[in-house]
C-alpha positions in Angstrom: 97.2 52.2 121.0 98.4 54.7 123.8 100.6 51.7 124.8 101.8 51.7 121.2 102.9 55.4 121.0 104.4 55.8 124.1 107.0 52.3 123.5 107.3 54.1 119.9 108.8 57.9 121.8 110.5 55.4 124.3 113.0 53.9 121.6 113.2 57.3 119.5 114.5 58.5 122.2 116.5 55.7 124.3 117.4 53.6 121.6 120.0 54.4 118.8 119.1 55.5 115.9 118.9 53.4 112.5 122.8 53.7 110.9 122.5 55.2 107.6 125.0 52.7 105.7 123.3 54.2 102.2 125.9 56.9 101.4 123.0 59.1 99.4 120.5 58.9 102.6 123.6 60.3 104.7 124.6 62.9 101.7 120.5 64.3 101.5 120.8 64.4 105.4 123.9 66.2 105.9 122.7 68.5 102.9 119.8 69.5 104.4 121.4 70.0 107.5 123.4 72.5 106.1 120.8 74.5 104.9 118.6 74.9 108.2 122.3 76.0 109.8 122.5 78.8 106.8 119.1 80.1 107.9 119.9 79.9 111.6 123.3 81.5 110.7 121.5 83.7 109.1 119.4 84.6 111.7 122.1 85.2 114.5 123.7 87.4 111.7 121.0 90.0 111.9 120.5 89.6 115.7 123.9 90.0 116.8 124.1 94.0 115.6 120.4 94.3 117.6 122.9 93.0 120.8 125.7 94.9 120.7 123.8 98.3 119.8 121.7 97.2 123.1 124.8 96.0 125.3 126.0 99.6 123.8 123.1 101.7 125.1 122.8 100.1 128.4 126.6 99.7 129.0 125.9 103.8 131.0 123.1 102.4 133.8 123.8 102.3 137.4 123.7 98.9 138.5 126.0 97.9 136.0 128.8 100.1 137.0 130.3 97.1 138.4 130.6 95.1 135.7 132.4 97.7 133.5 135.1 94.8 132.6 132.6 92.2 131.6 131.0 94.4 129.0 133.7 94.6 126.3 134.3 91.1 126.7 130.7 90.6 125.6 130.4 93.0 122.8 134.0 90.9 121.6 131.9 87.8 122.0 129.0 89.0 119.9 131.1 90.5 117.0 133.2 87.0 117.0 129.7 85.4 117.3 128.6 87.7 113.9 131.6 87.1 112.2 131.6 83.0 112.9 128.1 83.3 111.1 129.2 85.6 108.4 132.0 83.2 107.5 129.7 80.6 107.7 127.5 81.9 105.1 130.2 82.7 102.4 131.7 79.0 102.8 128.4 77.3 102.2 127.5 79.4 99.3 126.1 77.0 96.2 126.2 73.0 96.7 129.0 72.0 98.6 130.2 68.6 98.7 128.9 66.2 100.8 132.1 66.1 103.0 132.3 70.0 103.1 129.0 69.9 104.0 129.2 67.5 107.0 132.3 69.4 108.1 130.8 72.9 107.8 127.4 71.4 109.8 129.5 69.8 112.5 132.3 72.6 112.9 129.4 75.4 112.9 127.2 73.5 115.5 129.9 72.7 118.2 131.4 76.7 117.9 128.1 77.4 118.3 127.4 75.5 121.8 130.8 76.3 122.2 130.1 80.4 122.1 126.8 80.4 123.9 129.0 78.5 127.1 131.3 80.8 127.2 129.1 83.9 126.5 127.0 82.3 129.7 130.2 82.0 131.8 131.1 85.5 131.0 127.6 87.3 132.2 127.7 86.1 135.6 128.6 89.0 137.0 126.0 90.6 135.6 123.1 88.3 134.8 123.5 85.0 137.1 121.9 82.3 134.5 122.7 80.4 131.6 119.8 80.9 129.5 121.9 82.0 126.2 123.4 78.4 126.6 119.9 76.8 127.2 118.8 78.7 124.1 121.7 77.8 121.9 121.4 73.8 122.4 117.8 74.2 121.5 117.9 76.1 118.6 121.2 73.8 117.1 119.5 70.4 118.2 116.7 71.4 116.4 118.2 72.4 113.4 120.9 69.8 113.1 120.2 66.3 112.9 123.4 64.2 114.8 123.8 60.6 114.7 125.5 58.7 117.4 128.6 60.2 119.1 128.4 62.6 117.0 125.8 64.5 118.9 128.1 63.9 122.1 131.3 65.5 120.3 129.0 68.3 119.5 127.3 69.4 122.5 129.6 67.9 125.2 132.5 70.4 124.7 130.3 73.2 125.3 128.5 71.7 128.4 132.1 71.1 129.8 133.2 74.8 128.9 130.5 75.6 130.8 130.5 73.4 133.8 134.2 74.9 134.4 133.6 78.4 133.6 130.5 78.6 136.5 133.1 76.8 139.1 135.1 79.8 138.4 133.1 82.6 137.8 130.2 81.7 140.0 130.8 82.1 143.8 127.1 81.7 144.9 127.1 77.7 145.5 123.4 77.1 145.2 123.7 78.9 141.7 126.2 76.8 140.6 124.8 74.0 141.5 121.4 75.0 140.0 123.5 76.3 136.9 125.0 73.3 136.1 121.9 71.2 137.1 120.2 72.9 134.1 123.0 73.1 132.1 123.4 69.1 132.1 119.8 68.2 131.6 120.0 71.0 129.0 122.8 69.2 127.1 121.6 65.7 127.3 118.0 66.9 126.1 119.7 68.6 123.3 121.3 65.2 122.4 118.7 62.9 122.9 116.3 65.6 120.4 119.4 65.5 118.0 119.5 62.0 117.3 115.7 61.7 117.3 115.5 64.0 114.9 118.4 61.9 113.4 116.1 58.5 113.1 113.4 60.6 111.6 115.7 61.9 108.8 117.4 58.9 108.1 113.9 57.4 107.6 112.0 60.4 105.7 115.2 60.7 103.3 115.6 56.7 103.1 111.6 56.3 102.1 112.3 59.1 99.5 115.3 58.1 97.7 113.7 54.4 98.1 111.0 55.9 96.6 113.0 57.8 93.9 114.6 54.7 92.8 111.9 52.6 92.5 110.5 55.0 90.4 113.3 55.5 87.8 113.2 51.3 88.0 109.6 51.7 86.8 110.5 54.5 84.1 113.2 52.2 83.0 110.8 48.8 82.7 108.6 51.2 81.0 111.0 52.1 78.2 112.5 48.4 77.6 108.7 47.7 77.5 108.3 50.2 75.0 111.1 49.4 73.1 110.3 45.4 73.3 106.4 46.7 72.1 108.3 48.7 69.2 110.2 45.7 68.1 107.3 43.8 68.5 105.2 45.9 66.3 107.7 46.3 63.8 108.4 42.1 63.7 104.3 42.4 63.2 104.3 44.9 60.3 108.0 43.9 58.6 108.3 41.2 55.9 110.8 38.3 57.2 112.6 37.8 54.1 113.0 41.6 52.8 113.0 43.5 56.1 110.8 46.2 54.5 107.0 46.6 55.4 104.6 43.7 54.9 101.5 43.8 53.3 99.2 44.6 56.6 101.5 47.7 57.1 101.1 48.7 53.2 97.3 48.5 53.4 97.2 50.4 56.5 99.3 53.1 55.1 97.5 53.4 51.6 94.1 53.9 53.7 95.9 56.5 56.1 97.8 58.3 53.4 94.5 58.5 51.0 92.4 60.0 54.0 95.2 62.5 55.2 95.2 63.6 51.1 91.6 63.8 50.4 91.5 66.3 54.0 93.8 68.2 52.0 92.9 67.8 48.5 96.0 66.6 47.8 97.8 64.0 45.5 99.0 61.0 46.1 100.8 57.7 44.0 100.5 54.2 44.0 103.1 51.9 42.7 103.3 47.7 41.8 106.4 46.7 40.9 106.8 42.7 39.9 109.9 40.6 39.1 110.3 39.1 35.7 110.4 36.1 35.4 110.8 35.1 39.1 109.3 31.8 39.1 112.0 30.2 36.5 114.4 32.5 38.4 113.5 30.2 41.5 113.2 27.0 40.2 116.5 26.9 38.8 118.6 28.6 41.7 116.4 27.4 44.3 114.7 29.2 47.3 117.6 30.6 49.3 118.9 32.7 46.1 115.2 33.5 45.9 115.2 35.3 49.4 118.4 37.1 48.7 117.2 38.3 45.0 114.1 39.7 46.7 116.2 41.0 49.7 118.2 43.0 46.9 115.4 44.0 45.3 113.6 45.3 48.5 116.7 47.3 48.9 117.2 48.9 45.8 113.4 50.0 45.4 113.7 51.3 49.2 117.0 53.4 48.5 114.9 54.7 45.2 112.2 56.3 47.4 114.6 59.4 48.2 111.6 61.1 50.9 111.2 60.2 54.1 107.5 59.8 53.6 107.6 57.3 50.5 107.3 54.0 51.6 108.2 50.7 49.9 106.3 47.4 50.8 106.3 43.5 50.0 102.7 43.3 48.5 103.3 39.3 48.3 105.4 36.8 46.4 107.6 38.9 44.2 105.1 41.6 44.0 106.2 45.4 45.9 104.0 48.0 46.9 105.1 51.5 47.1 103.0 54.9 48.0 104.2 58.2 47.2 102.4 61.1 49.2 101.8 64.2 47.4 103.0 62.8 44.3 101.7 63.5 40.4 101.8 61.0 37.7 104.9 62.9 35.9 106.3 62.7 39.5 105.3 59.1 40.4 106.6 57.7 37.0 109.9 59.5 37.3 110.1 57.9 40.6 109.3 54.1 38.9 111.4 54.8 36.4 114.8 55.1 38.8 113.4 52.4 40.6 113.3 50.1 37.4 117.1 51.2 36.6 118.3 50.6 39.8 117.2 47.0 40.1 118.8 46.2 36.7 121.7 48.1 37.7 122.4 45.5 40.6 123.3 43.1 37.3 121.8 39.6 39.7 122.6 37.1 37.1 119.3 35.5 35.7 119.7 32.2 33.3 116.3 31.9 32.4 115.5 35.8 31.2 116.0 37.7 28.0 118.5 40.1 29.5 120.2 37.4 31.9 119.6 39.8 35.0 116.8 40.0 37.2 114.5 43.2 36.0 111.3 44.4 37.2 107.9 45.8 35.3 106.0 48.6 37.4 102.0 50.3 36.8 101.6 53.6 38.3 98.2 55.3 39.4 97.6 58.8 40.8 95.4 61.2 42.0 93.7 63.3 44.0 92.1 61.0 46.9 89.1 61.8 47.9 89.1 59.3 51.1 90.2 56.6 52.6 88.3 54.6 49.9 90.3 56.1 46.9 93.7 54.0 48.2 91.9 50.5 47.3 91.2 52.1 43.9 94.8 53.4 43.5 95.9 50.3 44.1 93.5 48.7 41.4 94.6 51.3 38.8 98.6 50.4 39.0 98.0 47.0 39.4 96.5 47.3 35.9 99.0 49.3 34.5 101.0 46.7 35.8 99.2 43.9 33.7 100.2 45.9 30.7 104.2 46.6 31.6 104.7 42.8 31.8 102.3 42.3 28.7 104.1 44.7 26.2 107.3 43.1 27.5 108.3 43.7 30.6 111.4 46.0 32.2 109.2 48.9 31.5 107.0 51.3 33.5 102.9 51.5 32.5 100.8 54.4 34.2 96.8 55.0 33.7 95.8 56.9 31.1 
């Protein structure tokens, strides 16, 4: 296991890390990026003021006498420092794009290396070491995640602004030396951390968005599922020939409707509706002009039913079904009445009947339910009143007394 881990550090560090070919891993990388170098900009924002009003108050001591000409070189340094971070902060305002973003990240980091080398060079007269450098690579190889050369184009500049700066402003050899000693392993440590930090992104981002899209594949099954279950449900409860509700549907719906009305005490109709004289009708024109009579008729009863909640359904044979919530007799026989017009209004020729068109009879039956057993009943009643439309003649609408 030790074994394990320690190979594991060995190739996030020696290794290269994984290449990002997936534009939208690189894109959530380079984003984030951006925001940890706002909140270090940030940062150095504040500080710098706390600098120059302490460069400012110690400018009058003794021992620094002697280094009156390096001091306004390093308040210039801080305020360019400030403004650098200012500026950075008002041109990543909102969501920038994902090359301003990788430009702004990459232009901000190496300026930043780039500062901290030369504000290092600059102090040597009056504090021999390179710790602001140190500090700098730390804090931007922590924050920024480089891939590849990129972390070399960063951090190199600023090692070799510094490497030449302490050849000439450092006279003490074994300073220098040590100086640039520290300043090397300091940049190479800052890129190796870099692109280590680099692997770990590219994985933690990859995982996510792999993880995001999987997800929206399963949201996506899960909706054609549910729109294959719909169909399927509706090819269970829709009559073939008509393309209206089927009998199972209708006696579902009569039961449903007759409970929801007897909760609230409200009324609700029940209509049959039959063909005249369908069988003849069949025999002589045969089956297919069957189908499309009763696909006409399906149609015209269903464009009768003017609310949203009537429903029309093929009972069986010829016969149709229809329920009418909240709907009194007057109401329900007005209903069957436009429904009886509009099927002889579609004029289907008819050589066997009185009127040579296809008309239909209808019984209505309503009432206050008083449960899901009152739609069987309803039922009963207007397929009675049914009986006696097509027994006093047909073409006509019978209700219960």
């Amino acid at each position: 296991m030790v074994g394990e881990n320690i190979r594991s550090a060995v190739r996030l560090f020696v290794l290269p890390p994984p290449s990002a070919d997936d534009v939208e891993v690189r894109a959530a990388v380079e984003a984030s990026d951006l925001r940890r170098v706002r909140v270090l900009a940030g940062f150095v924002a504040l500080l710098m003021p706390v600098f120059v009003a302490f460069d400012a108050m110690v400018a009058g001591l003794p021992e620094l006498q002697g280094a009156t000409d390096v001091l306004p070189r390093m308040l210039v340094q801080r305020g360019l420092v400030f403004a650098i971070a200012v500026t950075l902060l008002v041109l990543s305002r909102g969501t920038p794009p994902p090359r301003r973003s990788r430009t702004l990240v990459l232009a901000s980091s190496t300026t930043g290396v780039l500062a901290a080398a030369v504000f290092a060079v600059t102090v040597q007269r009056v504090r021999p070491d390179i710790a602001a450098f140190l500090l700098a690579a730390v804090a931007i190889a922590a924050t920024v995640r480089l891939r590849g050369r990129v972390a070399f184009l960063v951090f190199l500049p600023g090692w070799a602004v510094l490497v030449a700066g302490l050849y000439l402003y450092q006279p003490d050899p074994v300073l220098r030396s040590l100086h640039v000693a520290s300043g090397t392993v300091g940049a190479l440590l800052s890129i190796l951390v870099s692109r280590m930090l680099w692997a770990g992104a590219v994985r933690e981002e990859g995982a996510r968005i792999r993880l995001e899209r999987r997800q929206q594949e399963l949201m996506a099954s899960n909706r054609e599922l549910g729109r294959e279950t719909e169909k399927l449900r509706r090819l269970t409860f829709l009559d073939a020939t008509t393309g209206i509700p089927n009998r199972r549907y209708f006696d579902e719906a009569i039961e449903r409707e007759a409970s929801r009305a007897g909760r609230e005490r409200q009324p609700v109709a029940v209509l049959m509706a039959d063909i005249d004289h369908f069988k003849p009708y069949n025999d002589s024109l045969g089956h297919q002009a069957g189908d499309t009579c009763l696909s006409r008729v399906a149609a015209a009863l269903a464009g009768a039913a003017l609310r949203p909640g009537d429903l029309v359904a093929r009972f069986g044979g010829e016969e149709f079904a229809v329920v009418l919530p909240d709907t009194t007799l007057t109401g329900a026989r007005i209903v069957a009445e436009r429904m009886r017009r509009a099927v002889e209004g579609l004029a289907i020729r008819h050589p066997g009947a009185d009127r040579a068109v296809v008309t239909i009879s209808l019984g209505v039956a309503a009432g206050v339910a008083s449960g899901p057993d009152s739609g069987p009943a309803l039922v009963s009643a207007a397929d009675a009143a049914l009986y006696r439309a097509k027994s006093a003649g047909r073409n006509r609408v019978e209700s219960t007394a």
